[in-house]
N, C-alpha and C positions, 0 to 999 in steps of 0.2 A: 353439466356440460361434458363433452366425450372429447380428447383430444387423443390425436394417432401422432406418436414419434415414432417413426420410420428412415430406413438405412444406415444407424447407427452400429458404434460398435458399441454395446451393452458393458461397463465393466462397473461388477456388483461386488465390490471384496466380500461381503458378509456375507453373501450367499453364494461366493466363489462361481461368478458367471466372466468370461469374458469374450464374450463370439458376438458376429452380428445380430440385432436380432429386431425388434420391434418393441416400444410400449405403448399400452394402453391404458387411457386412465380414462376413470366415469367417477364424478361426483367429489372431487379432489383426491382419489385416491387410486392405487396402479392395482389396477385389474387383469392385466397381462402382459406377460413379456416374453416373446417369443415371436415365431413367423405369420403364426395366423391370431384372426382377433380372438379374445372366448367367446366361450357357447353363448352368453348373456349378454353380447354387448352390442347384441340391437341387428336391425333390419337396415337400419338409414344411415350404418356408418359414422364418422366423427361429424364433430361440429366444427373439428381445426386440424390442420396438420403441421407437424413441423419436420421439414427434410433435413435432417442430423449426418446426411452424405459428408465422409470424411472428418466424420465427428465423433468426439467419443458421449457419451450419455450416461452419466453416473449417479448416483447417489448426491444430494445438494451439500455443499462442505460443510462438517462441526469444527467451527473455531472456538475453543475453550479459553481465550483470554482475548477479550475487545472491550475497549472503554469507550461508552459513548458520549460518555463527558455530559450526561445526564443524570442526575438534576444538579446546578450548583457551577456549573462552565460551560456553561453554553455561549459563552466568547469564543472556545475554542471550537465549539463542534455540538449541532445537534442533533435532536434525535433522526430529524427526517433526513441530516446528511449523511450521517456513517449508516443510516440501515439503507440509501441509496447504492453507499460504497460497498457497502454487503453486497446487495443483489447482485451488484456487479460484478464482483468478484463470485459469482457462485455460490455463496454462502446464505446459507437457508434457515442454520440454527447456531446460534453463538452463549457465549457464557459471558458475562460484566462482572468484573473487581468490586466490590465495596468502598472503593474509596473517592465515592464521589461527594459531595456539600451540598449539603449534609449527609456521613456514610449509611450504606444502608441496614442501620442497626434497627430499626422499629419500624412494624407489620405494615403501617400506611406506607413508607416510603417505597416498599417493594409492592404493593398491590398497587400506586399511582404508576411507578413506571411499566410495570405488565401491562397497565390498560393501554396505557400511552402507545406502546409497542402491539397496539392489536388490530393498528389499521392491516387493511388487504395490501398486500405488494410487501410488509413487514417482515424479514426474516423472525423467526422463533427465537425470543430472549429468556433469559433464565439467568436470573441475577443470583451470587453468590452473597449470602448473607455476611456481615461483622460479625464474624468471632467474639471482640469484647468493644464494649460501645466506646462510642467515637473512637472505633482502632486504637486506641490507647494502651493496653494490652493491660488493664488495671482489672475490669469489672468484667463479667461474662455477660452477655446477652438472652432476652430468650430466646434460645432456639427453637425451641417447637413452636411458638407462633410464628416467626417468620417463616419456620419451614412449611405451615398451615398457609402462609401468607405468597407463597410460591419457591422459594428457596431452595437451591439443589444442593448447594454446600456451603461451609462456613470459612472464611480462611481472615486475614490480614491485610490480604493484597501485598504491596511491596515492604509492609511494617512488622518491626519485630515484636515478639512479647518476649520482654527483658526478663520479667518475673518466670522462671521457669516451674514455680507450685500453680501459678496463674495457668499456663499453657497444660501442665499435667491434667488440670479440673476439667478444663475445657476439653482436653481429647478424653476424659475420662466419662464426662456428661455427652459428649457425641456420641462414642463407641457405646453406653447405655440406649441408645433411640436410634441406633444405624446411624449416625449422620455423618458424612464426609468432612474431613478437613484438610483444605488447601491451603497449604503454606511453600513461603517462598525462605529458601534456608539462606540468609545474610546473616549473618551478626555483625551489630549493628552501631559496635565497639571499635571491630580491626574496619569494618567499611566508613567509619565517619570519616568524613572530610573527603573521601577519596572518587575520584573521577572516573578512572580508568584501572585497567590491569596493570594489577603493580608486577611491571617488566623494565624490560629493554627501552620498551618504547616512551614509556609514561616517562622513565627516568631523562631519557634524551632530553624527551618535548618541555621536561620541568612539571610534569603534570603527579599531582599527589593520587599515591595507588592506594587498588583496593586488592589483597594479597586472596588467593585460592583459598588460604587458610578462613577468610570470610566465610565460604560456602561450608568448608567442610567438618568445621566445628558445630556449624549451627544442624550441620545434617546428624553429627555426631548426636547431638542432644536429639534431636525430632525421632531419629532413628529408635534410641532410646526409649523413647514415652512411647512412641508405638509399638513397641515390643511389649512394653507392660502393661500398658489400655489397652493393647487389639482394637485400635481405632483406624476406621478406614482411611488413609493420610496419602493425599497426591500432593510431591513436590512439583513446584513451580519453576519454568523458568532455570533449569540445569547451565551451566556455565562450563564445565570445567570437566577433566578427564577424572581426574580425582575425584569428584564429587559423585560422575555416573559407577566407576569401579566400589565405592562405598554402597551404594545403592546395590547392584547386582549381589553383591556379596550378604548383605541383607535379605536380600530373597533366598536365596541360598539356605542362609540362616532360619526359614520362615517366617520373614517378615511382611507382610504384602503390602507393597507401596505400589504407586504408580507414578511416573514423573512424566513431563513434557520437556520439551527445546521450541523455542523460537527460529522464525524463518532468518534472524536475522545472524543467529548464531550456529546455524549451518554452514552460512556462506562468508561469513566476514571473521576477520579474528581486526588484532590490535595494530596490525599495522595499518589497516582499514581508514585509521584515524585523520593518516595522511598528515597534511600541513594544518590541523588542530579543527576538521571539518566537524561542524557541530551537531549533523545529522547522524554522526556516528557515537555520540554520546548517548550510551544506552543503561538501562538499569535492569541486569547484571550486565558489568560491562563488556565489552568484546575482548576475548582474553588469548590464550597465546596461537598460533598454526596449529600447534600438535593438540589443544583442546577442544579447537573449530573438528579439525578430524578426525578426533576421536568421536563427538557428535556425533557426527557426522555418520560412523560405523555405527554406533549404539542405537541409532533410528534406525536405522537397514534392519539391525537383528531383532530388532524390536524388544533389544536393552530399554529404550525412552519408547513409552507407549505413545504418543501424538506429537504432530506439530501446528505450532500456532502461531499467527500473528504478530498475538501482542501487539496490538493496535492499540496505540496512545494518539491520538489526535494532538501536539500542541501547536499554539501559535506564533506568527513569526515575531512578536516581539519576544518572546521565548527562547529561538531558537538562535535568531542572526545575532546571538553574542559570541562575548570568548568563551573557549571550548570549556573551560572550568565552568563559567558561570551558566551555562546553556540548560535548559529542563531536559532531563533525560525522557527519551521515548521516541518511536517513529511509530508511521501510519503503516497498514501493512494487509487492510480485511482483503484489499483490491489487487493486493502480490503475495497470497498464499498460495494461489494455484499456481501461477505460472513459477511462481521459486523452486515450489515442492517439484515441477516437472523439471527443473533446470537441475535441482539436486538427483531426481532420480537420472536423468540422462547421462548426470558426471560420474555416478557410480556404476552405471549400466544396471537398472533394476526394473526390473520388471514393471506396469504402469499400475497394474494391480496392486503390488505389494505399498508403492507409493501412495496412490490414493486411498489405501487402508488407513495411512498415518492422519488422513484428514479428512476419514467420512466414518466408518465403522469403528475406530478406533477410539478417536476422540470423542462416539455417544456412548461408547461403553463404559468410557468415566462418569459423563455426565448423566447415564443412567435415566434417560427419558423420551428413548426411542431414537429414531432417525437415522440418516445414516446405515440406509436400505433402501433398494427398490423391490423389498419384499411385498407379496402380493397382500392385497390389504394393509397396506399401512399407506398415508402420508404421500403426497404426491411431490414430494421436494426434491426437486430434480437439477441438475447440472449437466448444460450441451456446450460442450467447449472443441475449439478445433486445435490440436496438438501443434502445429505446424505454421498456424497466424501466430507473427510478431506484432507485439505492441511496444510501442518506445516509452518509457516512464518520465512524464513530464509533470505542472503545476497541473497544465491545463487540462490533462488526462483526466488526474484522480478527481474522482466525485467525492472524496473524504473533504472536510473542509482542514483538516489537515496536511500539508503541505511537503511534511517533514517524512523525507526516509533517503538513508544513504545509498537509495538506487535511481536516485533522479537521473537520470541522460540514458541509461540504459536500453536494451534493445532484448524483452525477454519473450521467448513463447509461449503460449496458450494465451489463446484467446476465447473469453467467454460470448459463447453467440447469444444465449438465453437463459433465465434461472425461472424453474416454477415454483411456486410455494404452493403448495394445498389444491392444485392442478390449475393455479392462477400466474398467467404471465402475470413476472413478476420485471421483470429486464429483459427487453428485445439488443442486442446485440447489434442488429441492423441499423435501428437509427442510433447508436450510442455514436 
């Protein structure tokens, strides 16, 4: 099938395109981008068109942290509803935690959900393997079957490994086979018990903290072992000013990490929390102004290599408690774009440099294409219109997750259409 995207404005961060221009795809894949069709793409024209007038046309988003709550919670959320909230959000290729029930420590677990995810209209999954089985942080895993089994990298998810000769093996046996290790630096000691950012606010509300020192001890050690293993190691989920200036400085050092931020910790810090609203109970928590904007810089300069989601689907009996007892997490596949346009707008950046944080950028970590409208490759595509508000309601999100501290809200972009593999995948029109 031949589809013609025409009167768009083209913007390709990774092959640094941004003018009006044209695409063409044949056979799920983009065969041209430019004004006129190629030489090869026939006599008879398309078989579709899609008018992208006043639209931008991009590469389909890589979200490297989405929980689809598959296999093992599916009360909260299944597969065919967060990869709905995908498409809808633009999103074409995403990355899942290991911490779902049963985690995904062994090869069937990850080869069942691949398949599962291989209906047509599916955004592209790629599950991150268990580190050490049942995330315990006791025993290692195989890796090389699960990475044989589809696995793009190994991490914890939100769990620590206490045992630090346990975690040395583990980045030691990665960095032997290439393999990535994504960990999220808490410790796991100074964060027990604690809710929120241990500040101002937590102290007011009575709510038990969890101190910077959380982050930046545990990066301390991570930092560490990756110097001595040369293990490729993306921190997760950055919190704090402190934690990104230890990282820069590490690179500096020759260290080569990579980290990401959350959409949620771009724009919110602790006062967010308000009168003990439970959709702001997040993990890492929302912690003080000056560490939201510091984020906030360190993504601009491309200090924090991506941003993401973090989509956690949970449910409302989860959620509508007291803020202590609430499950930390909010939904977030279907307000990656319009957040990331609402941060690029408040710093004045360029739509380019933005959209780098959440289409070329974030597959360079995951290291499995995408996140191009390079000629030959993939037809994962994102037409969204800069300029359409959408209000953020229940009845909006197609996540069956409910949960995010941007409900009532009034944000822009809006996606008109997402293709995967040159297959409408979400018409925008009838949504």
């Amino acid at each position: 099938m031949k589809i013609h995207i025409k009167n768009g404005r083209v913007i390709d961060p990774a092959n640094a395109i941004d003018r009006r221009a044209d695409v063409f795809i044949a056979k799920g894949k983009i065969v041209g981008v430019g004004d006129t069709a190629p030489a090869d793409w026939g006599g008879h024209g398309a078989n579709a068109t899609i008018d992208a007038s006043d639209c931008i046309v991009c590469p389909g988003l890589v979200d490297i942290a989405a929980r689809l709550r598959e296999p093992g919670f599916e009360y909260r959320a299944t597969l065919e509803s967060e990869m709905a909230a995908a498409v809808a959000g633009g999103v074409t290729r995403l990355a899942c935690p290991p911490d779902t029930d049963p985690p995904l420590d062994e090869p069937g677990l990850v080869e069942m959900l691949r398949h599962r995810a291989r209906l047509p209209g599916f955004a592209h999954v790629h599950p991150v393997g268990a580190l050490t089985v049942q995330l315990k942080g006791e025993r290692l895993t195989e890796m090389a079957e699960l990475a044989e089994a589809g696995c793009v990298a190994f991490g914890q998810a939100n769990r620590s490994i206490v045992d630090t000769q346990v975690l040395l093996r583990a980045m030691q046996y990665a960095a032997t086979f290439g393999f990535p290790v994504w960990l999220q630096p808490q410790d796991p000691f100074l964060a027990r018990d604690g809710v929120a950012h241990d500040g101002e606010i937590a102290a007011r509300l009575g709510l038990a903290g969890i101190p910077v020192a959380a982050e930046t001890i545990a990066l301390a050690t991570i930092l560490h072992l990756a110097r001595e293993t040369g293990a490729r190691v993306h921190l997760r989920r950055i919190s704090s000013a402190a934690g990104l200036e230890m990282i820069v400085a590490a690179r500096a050092a020759g260290i080569g990490v990579s980290c990401d931020v959350t959409i949620n910790h771009i724009h919110l810090c602790d006062e967010d929390i308000g009168f003990f609203d439970p959709h702001a109970r997040l993990d890492p928590p929302l912690r003080a102004a000056s560490d939201r904007d510091a984020l906030r810089a360190g993504l601009a300069s491309g200090a924090i290599n991506a941003l993401c989601s973090d989509h956690t689907p949970v449910d409302d009996d989860a959620k509508q408690t007291p803020f202590d007892e609430a499950e930390p997490g909010a939904t977030g596949l279907e307000l990656l774009l319009p957040l990331t346009l609402k941060w690029a707008t408040e710093l004045k950046l360029p739509l380019a440099t933005a959209l780098a944080r959440v289409t070329a950028d974030p597959a360079r970590i995951l290291g499995v294409g995408g996140g191009t409208l390079a000629i030959g490759t993939a037809a994962d595509i994102c037409v969204f219109d800069p300029q359409a508000t959408s209000r953020i309601s229940r009845e909006t999100l197609k996540s069956q997750g409910k949960n995010t501290p941007f409900l009532g809200q009034e944000l822009k972009g809006r996606v008109r259409c997402t293709l995967i593999e040159g297959h409408l995948a979400y018409d925008g029109a009838f949504a």
